[in-house]
C-alpha positions as CSV (number, residue, x, y, z in Angstrom):
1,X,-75.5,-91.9,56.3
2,X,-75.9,-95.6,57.7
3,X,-73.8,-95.4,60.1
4,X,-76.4,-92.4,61.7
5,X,-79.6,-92.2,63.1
6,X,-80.8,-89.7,60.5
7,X,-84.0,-89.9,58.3
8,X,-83.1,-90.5,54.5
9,X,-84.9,-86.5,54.3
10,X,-82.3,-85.3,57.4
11,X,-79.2,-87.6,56.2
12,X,-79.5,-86.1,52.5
13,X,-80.1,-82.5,53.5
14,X,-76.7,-83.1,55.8
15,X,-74.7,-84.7,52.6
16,X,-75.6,-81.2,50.9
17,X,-74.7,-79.4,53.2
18,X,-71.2,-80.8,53.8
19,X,-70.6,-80.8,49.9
20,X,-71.7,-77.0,49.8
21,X,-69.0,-76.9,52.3
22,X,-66.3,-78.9,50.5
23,X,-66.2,-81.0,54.0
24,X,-65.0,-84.1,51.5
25,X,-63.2,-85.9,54.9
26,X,-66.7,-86.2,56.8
27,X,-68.6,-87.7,53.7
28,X,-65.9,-90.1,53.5
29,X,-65.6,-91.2,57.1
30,X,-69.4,-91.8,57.1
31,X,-70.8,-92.9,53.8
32,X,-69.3,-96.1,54.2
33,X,-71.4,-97.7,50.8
34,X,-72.4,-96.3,47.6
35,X,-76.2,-94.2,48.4
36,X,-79.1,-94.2,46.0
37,X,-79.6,-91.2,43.9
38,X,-77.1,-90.0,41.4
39,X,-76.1,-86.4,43.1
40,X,-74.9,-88.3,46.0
41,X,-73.1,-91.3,44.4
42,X,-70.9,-88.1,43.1
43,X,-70.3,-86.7,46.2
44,X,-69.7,-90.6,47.7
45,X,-66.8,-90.8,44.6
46,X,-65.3,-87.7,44.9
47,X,-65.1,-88.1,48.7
48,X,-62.7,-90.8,47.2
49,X,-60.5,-89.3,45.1
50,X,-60.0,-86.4,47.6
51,X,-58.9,-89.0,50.0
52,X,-56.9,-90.9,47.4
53,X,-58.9,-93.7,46.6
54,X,-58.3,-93.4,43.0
55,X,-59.3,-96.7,41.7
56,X,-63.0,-96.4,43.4
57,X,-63.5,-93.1,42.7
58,X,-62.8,-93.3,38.6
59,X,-64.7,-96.8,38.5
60,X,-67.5,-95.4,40.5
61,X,-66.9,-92.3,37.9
62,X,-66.8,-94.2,34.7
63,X,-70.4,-95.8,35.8
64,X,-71.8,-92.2,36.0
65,X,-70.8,-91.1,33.4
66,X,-72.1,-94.1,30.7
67,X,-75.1,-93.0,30.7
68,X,-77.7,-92.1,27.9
69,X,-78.7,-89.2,29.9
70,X,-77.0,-86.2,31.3
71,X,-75.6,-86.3,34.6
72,X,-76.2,-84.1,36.9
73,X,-73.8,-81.0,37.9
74,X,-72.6,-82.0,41.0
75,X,-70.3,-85.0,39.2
76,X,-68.7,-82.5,37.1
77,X,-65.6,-82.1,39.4
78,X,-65.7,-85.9,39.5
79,X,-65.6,-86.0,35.9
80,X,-63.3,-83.3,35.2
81,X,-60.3,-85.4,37.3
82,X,-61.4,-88.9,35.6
83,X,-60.9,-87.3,31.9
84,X,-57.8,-85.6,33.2
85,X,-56.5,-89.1,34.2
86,X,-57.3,-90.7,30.7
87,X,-59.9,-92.2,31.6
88,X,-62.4,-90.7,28.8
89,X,-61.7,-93.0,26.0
90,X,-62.7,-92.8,22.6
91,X,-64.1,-96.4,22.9
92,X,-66.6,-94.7,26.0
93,X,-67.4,-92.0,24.1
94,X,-68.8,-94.2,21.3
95,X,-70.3,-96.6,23.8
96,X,-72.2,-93.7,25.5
97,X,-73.5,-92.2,22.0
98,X,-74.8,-95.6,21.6
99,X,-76.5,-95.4,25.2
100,X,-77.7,-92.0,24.2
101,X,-79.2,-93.4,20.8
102,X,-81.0,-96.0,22.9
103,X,-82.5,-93.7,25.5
104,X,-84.0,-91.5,22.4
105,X,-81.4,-88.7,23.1
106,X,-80.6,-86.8,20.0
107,X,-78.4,-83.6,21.9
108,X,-76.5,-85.6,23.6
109,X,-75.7,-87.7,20.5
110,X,-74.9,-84.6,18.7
111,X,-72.5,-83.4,21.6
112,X,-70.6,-86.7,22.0
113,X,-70.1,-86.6,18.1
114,X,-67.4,-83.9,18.5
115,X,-65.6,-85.4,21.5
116,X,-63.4,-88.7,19.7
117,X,-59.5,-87.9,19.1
118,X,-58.8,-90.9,16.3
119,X,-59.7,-90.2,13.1
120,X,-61.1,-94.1,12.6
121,X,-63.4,-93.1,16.2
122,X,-64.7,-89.5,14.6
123,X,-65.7,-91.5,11.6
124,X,-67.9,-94.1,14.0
125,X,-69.0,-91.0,16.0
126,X,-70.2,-89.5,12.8
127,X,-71.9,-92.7,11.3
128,X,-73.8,-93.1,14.2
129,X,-75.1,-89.6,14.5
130,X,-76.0,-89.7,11.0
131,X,-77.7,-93.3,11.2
132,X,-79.8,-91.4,14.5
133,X,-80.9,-88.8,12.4
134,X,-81.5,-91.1,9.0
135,X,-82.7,-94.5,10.3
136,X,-83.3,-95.3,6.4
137,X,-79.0,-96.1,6.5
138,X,-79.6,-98.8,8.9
139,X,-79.2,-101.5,6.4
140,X,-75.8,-100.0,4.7
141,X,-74.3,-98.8,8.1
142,X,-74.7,-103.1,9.4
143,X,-73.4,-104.1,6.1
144,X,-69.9,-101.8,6.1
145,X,-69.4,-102.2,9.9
146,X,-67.4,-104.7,11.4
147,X,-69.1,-106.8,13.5
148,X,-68.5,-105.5,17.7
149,X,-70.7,-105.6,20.3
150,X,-71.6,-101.8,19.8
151,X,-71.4,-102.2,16.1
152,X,-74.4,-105.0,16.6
153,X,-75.9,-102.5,19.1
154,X,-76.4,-99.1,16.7
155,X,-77.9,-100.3,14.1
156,X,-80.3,-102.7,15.9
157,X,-81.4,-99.2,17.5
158,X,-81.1,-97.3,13.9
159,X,-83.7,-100.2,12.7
160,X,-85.8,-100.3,15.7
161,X,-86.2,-96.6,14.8
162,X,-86.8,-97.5,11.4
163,X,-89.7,-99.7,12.2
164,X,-91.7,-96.7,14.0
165,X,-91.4,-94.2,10.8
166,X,-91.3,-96.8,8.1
167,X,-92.4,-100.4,8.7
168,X,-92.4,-101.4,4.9
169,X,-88.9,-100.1,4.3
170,X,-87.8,-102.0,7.8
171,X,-88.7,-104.7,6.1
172,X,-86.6,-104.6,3.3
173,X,-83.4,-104.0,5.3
174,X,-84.0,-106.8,7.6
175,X,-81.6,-109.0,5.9
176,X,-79.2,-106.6,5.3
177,X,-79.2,-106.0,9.5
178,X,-79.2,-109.2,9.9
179,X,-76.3,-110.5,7.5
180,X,-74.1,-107.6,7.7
181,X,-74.0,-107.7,11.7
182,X,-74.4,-111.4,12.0
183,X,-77.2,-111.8,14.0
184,X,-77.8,-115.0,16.2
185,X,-81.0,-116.7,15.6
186,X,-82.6,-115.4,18.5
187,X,-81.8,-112.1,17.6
188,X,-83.1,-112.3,14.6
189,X,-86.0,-113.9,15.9
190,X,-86.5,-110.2,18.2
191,X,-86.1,-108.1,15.0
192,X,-88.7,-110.3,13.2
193,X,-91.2,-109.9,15.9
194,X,-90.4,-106.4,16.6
195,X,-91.4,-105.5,13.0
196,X,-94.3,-107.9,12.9
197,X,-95.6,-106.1,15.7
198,X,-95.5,-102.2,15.1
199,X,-98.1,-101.1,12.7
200,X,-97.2,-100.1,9.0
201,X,-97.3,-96.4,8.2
202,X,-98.5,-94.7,4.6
């Protein structure tokens, strides 16, 4: 806590201790700013919520949860209230499998897959599990998307992929990336060096 004399070692053993106690009021009276390390941002948010600060407590929510990675269990009351609230979008859902694809997470991919509600969102969810498994649709998948900031996003990831396994056949979807996701010149100009510079594989 900043606001005590404690080490970080003492003032983080004291945070777990009053969370293991459910003492929500005294983490919120003292933990006046957001601390470092993901297990006590939770507790910082959902010292929030329990003292009605909805508004801090789902945006400090929503940031935890976008994340390529899992999250560790002690957000899970934190998240269970901001999906409650509506907060868990389809659009976040398919933002965060496009974090996940980034951060080389294949599970959690495959989990968020089932999560969308709209038929148009379980169709994205699927194309983009399906590109992370089968970079060789990266071409096809730019091509029939429209053109969004994540749509731009999945398969510049699906291609970067692509270049790793299968440099020659990068290669020869470069202009379909490029064209179907209209590219700006200077990101075309990172996909052209990042396939000049991986190796080519036999």
């Amino acid at each position: 806590f900043y606001t005590l004399p404690f080490s970080k070692r003492i003032r983080a053993a004291y945070l777990d201790g009053l969370a293991r106690e459910n003492d929500w009021k005294t983490i919120y009276r003292y933990q006046l700013t957001e601390p470092r390390g993901e297990t006590y941002r939770c507790y910082y948010y959902y010292s929030q919520l329990k003292h009605g600060d909805k508004a801090a407590a789902f945006a400090g929510a929503e940031k935890l949860w976008l994340s390529g990675k899992s999250v560790v269990s002690a957000c899970d009351d934190l998240f269970d209230a901001w999906e409650k609230a509506g907060n868990r979008t389809d659009d976040k859902i398919l933002d965060r499998m496009v974090l996940a694809y980034e951060a080389r997470q294949g599970r959690m991919v495959t989990y968020l897959k089932k999560l969308p509600d709209d038929k148009k969102a379980k169709a994205e969810a699927e194309q983009i599990a399906k590109l992370y498994q089968n970079p060789d649709g990266t071409g096809k998948f730019a091509k029939r998307s429209y053109v969004t900031p994540r749509t731009r996003k999945s398969p510049w990831h699906g291609y970067r992929k692509l270049v790793r396994t299968d440099n020659e056949e990068a290669v020869k979807q470069l202009d379909l990336v490029v064209s179907g996701q209209k590219l700006t010149s200077d990101q075309r100009q990172h996909t052209d060096e990042s396939t000049a510079l991986t190796p080519h594989t036999n």
